[in-house]
C-alpha positions as CSV (number, residue, x, y, z in Angstrom):
1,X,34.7,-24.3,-3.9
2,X,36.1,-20.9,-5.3
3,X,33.7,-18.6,-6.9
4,X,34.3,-19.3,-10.0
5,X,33.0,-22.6,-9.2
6,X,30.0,-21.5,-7.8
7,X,29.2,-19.2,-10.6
8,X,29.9,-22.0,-13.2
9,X,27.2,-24.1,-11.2
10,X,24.4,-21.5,-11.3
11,X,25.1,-21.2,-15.2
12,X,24.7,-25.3,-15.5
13,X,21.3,-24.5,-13.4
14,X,20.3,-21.4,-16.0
15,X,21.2,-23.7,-18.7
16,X,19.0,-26.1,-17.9
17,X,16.3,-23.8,-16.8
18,X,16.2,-22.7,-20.2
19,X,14.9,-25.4,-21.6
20,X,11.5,-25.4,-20.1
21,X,8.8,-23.0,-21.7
22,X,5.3,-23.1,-22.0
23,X,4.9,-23.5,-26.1
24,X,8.4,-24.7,-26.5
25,X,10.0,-27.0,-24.2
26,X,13.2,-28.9,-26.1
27,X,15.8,-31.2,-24.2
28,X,19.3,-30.3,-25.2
29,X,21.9,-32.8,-25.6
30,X,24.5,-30.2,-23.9
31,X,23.0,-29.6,-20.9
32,X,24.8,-31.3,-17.6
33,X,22.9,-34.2,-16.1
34,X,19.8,-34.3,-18.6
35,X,19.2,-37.7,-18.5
36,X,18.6,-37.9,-14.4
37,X,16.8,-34.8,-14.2
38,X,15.1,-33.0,-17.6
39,X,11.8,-35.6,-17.9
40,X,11.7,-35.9,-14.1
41,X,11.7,-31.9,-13.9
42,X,9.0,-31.5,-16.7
43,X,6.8,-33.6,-14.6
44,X,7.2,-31.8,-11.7
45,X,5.9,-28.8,-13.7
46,X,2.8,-30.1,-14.8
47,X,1.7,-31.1,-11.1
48,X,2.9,-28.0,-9.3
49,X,-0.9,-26.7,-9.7
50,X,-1.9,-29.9,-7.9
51,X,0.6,-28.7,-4.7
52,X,-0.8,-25.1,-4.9
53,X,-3.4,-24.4,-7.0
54,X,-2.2,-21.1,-7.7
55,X,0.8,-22.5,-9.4
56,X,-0.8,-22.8,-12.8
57,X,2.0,-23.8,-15.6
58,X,2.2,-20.6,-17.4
59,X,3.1,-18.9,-14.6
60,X,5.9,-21.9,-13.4
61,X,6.9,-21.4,-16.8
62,X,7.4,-17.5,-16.4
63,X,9.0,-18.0,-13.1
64,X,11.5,-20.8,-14.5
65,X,12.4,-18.7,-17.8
66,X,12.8,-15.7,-15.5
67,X,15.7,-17.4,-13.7
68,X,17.1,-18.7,-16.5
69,X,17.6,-15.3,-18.0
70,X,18.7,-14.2,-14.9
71,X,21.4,-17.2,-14.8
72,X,24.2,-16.1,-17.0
73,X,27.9,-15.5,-16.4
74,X,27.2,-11.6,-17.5
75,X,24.6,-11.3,-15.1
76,X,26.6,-13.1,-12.3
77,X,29.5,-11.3,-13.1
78,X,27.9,-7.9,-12.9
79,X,26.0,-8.3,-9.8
80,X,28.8,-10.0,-8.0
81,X,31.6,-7.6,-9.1
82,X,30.9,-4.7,-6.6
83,X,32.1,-7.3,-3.7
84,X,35.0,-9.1,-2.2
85,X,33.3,-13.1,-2.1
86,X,36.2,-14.8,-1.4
87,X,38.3,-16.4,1.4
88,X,35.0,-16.0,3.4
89,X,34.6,-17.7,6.6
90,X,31.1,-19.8,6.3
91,X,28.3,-19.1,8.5
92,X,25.1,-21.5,9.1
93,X,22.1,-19.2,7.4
94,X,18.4,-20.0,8.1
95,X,16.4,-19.1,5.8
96,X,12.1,-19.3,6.0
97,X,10.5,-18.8,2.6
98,X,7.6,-17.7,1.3
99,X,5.6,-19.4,-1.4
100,X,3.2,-16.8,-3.3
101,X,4.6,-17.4,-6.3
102,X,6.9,-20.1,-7.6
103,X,10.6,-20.1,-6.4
104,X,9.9,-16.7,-4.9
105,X,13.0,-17.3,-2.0
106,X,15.2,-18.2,-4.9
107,X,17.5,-15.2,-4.7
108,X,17.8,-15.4,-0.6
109,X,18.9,-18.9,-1.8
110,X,20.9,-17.9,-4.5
111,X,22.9,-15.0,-2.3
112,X,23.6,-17.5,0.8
113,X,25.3,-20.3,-1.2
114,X,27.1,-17.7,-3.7
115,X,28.8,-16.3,-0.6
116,X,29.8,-19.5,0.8
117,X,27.4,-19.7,3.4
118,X,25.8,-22.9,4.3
119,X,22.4,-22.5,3.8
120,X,19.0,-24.4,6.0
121,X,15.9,-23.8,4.2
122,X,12.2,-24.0,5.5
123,X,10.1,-24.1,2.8
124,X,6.5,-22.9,2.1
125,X,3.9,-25.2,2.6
126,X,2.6,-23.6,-0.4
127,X,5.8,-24.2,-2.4
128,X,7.9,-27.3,-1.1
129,X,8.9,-29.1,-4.5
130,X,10.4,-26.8,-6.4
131,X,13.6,-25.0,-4.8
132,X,14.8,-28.7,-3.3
133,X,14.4,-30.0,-7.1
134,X,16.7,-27.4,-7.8
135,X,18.9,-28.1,-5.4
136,X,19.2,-31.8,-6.2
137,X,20.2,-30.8,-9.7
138,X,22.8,-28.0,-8.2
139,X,24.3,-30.9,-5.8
140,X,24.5,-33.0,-9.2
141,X,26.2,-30.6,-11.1
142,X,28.8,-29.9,-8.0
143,X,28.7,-32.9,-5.4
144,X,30.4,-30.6,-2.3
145,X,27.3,-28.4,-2.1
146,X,25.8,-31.3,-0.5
147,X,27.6,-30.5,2.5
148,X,26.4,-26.4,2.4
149,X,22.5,-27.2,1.2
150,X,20.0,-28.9,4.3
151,X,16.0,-28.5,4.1
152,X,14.5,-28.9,7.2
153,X,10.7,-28.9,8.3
154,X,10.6,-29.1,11.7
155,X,12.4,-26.8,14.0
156,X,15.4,-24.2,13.0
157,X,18.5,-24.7,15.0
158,X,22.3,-24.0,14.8
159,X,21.9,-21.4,12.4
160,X,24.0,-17.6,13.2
161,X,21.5,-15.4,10.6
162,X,18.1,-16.1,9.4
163,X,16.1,-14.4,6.3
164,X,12.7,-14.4,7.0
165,X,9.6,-13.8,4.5
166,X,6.3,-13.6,5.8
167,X,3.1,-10.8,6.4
168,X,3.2,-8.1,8.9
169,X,1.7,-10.4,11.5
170,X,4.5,-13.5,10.8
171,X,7.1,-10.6,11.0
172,X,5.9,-9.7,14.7
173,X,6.9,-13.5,15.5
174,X,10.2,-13.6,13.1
175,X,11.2,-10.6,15.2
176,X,10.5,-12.1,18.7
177,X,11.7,-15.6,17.8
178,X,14.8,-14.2,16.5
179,X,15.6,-11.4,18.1
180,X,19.0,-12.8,19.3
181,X,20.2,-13.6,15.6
182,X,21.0,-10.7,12.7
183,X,18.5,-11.1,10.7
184,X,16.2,-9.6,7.6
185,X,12.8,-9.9,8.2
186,X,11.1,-9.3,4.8
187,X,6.9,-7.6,5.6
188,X,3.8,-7.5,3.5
189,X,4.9,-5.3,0.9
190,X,3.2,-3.5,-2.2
191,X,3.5,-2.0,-5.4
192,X,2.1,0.8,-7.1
193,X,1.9,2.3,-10.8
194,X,1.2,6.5,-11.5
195,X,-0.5,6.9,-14.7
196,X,-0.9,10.6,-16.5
197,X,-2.9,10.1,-18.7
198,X,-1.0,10.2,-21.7
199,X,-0.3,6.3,-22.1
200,X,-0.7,4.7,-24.6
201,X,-2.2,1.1,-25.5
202,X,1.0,-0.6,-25.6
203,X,2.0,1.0,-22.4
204,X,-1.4,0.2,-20.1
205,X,-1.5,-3.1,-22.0
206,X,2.3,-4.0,-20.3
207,X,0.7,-2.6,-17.0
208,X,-1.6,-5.4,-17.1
209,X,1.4,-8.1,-16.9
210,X,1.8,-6.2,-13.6
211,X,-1.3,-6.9,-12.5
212,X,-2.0,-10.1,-13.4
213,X,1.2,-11.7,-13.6
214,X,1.1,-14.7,-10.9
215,X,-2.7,-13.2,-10.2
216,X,-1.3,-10.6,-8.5
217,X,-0.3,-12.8,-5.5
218,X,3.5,-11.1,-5.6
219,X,5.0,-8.2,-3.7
220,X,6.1,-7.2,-6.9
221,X,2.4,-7.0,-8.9
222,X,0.9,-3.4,-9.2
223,X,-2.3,-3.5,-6.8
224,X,-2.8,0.3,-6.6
225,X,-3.2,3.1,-9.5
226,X,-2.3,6.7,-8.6
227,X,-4.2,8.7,-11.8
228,X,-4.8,12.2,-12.5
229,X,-8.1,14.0,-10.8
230,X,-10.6,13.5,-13.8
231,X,-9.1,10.3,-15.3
232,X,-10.8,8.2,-17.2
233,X,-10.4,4.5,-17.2
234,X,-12.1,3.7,-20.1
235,X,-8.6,3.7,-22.3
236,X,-7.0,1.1,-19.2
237,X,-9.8,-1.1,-19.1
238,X,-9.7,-1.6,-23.1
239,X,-5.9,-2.3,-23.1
240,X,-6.2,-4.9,-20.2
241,X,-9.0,-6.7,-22.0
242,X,-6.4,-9.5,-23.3
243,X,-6.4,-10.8,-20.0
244,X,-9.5,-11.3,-19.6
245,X,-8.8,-15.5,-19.1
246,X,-8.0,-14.9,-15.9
247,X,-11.3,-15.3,-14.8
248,X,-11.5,-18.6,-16.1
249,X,-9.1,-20.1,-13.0
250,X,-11.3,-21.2,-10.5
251,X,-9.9,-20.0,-7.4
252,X,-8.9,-16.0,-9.3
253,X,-12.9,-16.3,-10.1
254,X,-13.8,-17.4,-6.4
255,X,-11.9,-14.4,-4.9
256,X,-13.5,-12.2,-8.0
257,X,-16.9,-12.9,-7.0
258,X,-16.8,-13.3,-3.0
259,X,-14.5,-9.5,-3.1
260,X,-17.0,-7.8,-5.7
261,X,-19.9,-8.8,-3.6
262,X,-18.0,-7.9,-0.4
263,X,-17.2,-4.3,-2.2
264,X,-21.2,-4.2,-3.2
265,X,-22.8,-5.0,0.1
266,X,-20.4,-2.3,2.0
267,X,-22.1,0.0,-1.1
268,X,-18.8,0.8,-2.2
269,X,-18.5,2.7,-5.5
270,X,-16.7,0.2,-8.5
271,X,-15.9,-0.2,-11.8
272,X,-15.6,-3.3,-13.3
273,X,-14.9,-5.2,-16.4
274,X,-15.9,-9.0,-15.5
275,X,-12.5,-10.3,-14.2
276,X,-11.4,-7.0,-12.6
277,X,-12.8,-4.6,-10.1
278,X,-11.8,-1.0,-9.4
279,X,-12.2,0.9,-6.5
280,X,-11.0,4.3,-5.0
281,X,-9.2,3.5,-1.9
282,X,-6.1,5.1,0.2
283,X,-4.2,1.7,1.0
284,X,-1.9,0.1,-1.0
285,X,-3.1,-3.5,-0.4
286,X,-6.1,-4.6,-2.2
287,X,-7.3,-8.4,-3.0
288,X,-7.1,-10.4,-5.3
289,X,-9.0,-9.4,-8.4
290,X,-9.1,-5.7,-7.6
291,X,-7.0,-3.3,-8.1
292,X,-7.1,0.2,-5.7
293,X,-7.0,3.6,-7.2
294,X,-6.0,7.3,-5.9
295,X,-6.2,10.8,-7.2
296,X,-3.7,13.2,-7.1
297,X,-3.0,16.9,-8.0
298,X,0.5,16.9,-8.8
299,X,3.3,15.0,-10.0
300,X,5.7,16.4,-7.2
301,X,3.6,16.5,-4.4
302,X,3.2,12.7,-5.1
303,X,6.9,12.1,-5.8
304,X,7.0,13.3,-2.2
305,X,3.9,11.2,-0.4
306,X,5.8,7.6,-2.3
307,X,9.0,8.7,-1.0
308,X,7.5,8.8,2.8
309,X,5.7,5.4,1.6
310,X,8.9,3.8,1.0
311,X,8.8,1.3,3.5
312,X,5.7,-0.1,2.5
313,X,6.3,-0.5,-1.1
314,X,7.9,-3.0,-3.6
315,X,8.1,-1.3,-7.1
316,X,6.6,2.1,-8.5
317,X,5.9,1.5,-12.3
318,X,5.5,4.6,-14.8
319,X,6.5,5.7,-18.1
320,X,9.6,7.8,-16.7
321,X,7.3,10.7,-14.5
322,X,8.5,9.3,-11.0
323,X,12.0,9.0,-10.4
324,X,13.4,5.4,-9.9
325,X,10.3,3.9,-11.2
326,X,10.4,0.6,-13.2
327,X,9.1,0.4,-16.9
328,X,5.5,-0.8,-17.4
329,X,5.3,-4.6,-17.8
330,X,8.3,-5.3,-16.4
331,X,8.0,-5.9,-12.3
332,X,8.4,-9.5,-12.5
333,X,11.8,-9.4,-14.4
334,X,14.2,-8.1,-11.5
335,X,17.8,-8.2,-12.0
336,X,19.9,-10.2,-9.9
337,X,21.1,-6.9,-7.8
338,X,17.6,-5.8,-7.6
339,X,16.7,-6.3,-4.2
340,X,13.9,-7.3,-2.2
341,X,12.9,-4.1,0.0
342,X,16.3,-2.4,-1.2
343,X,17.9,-4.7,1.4
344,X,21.3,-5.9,-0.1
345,X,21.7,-9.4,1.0
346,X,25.0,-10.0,-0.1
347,X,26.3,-7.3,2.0
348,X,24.4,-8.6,5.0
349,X,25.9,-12.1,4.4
350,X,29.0,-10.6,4.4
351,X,28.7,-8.7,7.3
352,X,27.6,-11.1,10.2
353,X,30.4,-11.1,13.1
């Protein structure tokens, strides 16, 4: 298959992806393979919060309309255009997924069959429906990818690369186990947002889809503040108040309740709204429900400490005051050459002797 080819495909797929949203999902009569695969899909949908409960509709909806934006020739074209894909000599690339959030190994996916790489997948248990529906429909659309595309559950063999996703802990294993292989091994990572003071609603507001977006199980979801000494939260906490439904998923309220009691009984100091908590802490990571916060002093003495920290972070958000920050509200919408902890896949694929 040229690339040309391959690109078409993963248009069919954004195609079809695009018909599926939460408040507005309409079958086409001009997407490819509608009849096998549209109702079958839809269902699918509806019962991924049965696989994982975490996988709530809206946010299968965000994921899927994220990917189908993400899916055009434009966007393939750009991302693609800085390499040289073809006449490459396929390699067997292993890939072990993560499954936070819904289709989050989608784009190590994506990268392996786009450069002609056969691709074996280990799946999530937490998300094992979803990228092999997608792949069915992908096969259906071109019928020699069948020979390139193999999900396996048990053991990984005869593979020459692997992309692994997992926390610090799996990563200690990925690196033993696979020592002899190039690899990625994708960590724990986090992200962060640095606040002045001077935002306004519509700004803190978008912060909140940071946040809460996929309740903040991604790498990509703001769970620490960095605010000026003196700050007061009182504007943030009115501008996130929209999502205050959150707390009306079970298992976001469990973790709400079982942390802020955890927080109290250690006599920690917190603020808290009802479906979020606050508190002043140095690390990066905090749980679900609660969001960490940190003082600072000055914008470039900060600039300095997130450029030592950059290793251990995803995305910094802000309104323009820290350079290569992303735009509040928008660290779930990645380009296609934005990539996971800055590592450029494609040029890894490329590269393996």
């Amino acid at each position: 298959m040229t690339l040309e080819t391959k690109k078409n495909v993963f248009v069919e797929l954004g195609k079809f992806l695009s018909q599926f949203s939460e408040n507005n999902t309409i079958k086409s009569p001009n997407v490819l393979h509608n009849e096998t695969f549209f109702d079958a899909f839809q269902e699918l949908i509806i019962l991924s919060q049965s696989h994982n409960g975490w996988y709530t509709p809206e946010n299968v909806y965000f994921s899927i309309q994220s990917w189908s934006n993400a899916l055009t020739a434009e966007n393939l074209d750009q991302w693609l255009s800085a390499y040289t894909l073809e006449n490459q000599n396929p390699k067997n690339i292993a890939l072990v997924l993560a499954g936070n959030i819904p289709l989050v190994g989608f784009h190590d996916f994506l990268s392996v069959v786009i450069t002609g790489n056969n691709v074996i997948v280990k799946t999530s248990s937490n998300d094992q429906h979803l990228l092999p529906f997608l792949a069915k429909y992908l096969i259906a659309v071109a019928p020699p990818l069948a020979n390139t595309i193999r999900f396996v559950e048990g053991k990984l063999e005869n593979f020459d690369a692997v992309i692994a996703t997992g926390s610090n802990n799996t990563a200690r294993y990925f690196e033993y186990y696979f020592k002899d292989k190039p690899s990625i091994i994708r960590k724990s990572r986090n992200s962060v947002a640095v606040l002045t003071g001077t935002e306004n609603k519509e700004e803190l507001t978008a912060l909140g889809e940071d946040i809460f977006r996929y309740f903040g199980l991604g790498c990509r979801n703001v769970s620490k503040l960095f605010v000026p000494k003196g700050y007061n939260f009182d504007a943030f906490f009115e501008a996130i108040f929209e999502y205050q439904d959150v707390i009306h998923y079970e298992k976001y309220a469990n973790n709400y309740d079982y942390n802020k009691a955890v927080f109290l009984m250690s006599n920690f100091k917190l603020l808290d709204n009802g479906f979020l908590t606050i508190k002043e802490d140095q690390s990066h990571a905090s749980p679900i429900s609660s969001v960490f916060y940190e003082y600072y002093e000055d914008l470039p003495a900060l600039q300095t400490k997130l450029d030592s920290e950059n290793e251990l972070l995803q995305c910094i958000v802000s309104g323009g005051c820290i350079e290569n920050s992303i735009s509040f509200g928008q660290t779930q919408n990645p380009q296609l050459w934005d990539y996971a902890d800055n590592i450029d896949t494609i040029s890894f694929l490329l590269n393996i002797a």
